[in-house]
C-alpha positions in Angstrom: -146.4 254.1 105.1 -145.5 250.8 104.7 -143.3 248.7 101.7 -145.0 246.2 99.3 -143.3 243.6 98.3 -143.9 241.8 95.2 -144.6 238.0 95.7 -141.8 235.8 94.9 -142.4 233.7 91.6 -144.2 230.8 91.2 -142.2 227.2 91.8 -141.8 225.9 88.5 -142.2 229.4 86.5 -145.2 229.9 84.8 -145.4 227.4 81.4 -142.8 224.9 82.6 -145.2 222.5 83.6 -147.1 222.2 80.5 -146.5 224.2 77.5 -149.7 223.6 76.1 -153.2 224.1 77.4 -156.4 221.9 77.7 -157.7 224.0 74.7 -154.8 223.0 72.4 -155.3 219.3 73.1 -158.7 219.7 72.0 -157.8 221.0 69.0 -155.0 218.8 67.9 -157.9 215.8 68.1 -159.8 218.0 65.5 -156.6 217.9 63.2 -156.4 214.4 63.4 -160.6 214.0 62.7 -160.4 215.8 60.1 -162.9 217.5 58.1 -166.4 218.1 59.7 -164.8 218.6 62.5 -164.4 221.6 64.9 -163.2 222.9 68.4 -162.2 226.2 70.5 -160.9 226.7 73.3 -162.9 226.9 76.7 -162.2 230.1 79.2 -158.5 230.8 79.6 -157.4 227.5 77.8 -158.8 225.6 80.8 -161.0 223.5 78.9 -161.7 222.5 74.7 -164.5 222.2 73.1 -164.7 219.7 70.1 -167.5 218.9 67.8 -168.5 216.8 64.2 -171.1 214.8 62.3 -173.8 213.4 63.9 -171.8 214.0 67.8 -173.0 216.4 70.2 -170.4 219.0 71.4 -167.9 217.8 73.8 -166.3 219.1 76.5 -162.6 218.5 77.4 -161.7 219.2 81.4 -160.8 218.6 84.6 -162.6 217.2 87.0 -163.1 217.7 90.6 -160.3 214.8 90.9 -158.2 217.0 88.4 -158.2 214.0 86.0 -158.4 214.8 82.4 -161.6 214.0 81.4 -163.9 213.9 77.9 -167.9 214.5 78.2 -171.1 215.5 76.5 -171.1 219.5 77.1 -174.9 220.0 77.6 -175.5 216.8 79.5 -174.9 217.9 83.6 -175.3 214.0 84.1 -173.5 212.9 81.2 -170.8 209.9 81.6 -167.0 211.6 81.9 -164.8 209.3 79.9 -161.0 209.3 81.5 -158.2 210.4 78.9 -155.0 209.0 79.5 -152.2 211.0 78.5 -149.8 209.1 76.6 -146.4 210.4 78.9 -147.9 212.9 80.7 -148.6 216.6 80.0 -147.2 216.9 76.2 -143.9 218.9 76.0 -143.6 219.5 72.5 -145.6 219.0 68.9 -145.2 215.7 68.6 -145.8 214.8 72.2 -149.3 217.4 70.9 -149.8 215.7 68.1 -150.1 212.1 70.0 -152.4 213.7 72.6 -154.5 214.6 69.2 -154.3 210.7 68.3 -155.2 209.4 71.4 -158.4 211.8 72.1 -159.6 211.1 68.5 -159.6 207.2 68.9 -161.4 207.9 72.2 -163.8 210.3 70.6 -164.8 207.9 67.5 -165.0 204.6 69.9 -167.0 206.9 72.6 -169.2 209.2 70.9 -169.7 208.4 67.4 -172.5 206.2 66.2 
């Protein structure tokens, strides 16, 4: 009979990369919208959904680059639009709530008509 062992931890420990998920991002950029506006969270956190007036549902993912990326969620061809964090992966809700900011300018200049 032989001994499992249990695999060591991960290198950081889970959640000190990020603290928040892809699906949290999305919805801090419906708090800034505002009303009319609404999101979830894709599978696991891994991705946001985000939608309003008169805008198709978007998608908010990675990409096969693992760039964080903004996109019409029913259009397989549809143009991925680059988010740039502010100061990386946001640490806390402030660092959140400027994620929020930045994906809602990007949304109205993008996507709304």
């Amino acid at each position: 009979m032989s001994t499992r062992t249990l695999p060591d931890p991960s290198t950081p420990a889970p959640g000190s990369e990020g603290r928040y998920v892809i699906g949290d991002y999305a919805l801090a950029a419906v708090e800034v919208l505002g009303a009319g506006w609404g999101g979830d969270y894709g599978y696991l956190g891994g991705s946001g959904l985000i939608w309003g007036p008169n805008v198709p549902t978007l998608r908010l993912a990675l990409d096969d680059e693992e760039d964080l990326v903004i996109y019409r969620k029913d259009d397989p061809f549809a143009t991925r639009h680059l988010v740039e964090l502010p100061d990386g992966a946001p640490g806390d809700k402030d660092d959140l709530r400027k994620v929020g900011k930045r994906l809602a300018l990007l949304i109205v200049n993008r996507f709304v008509n």
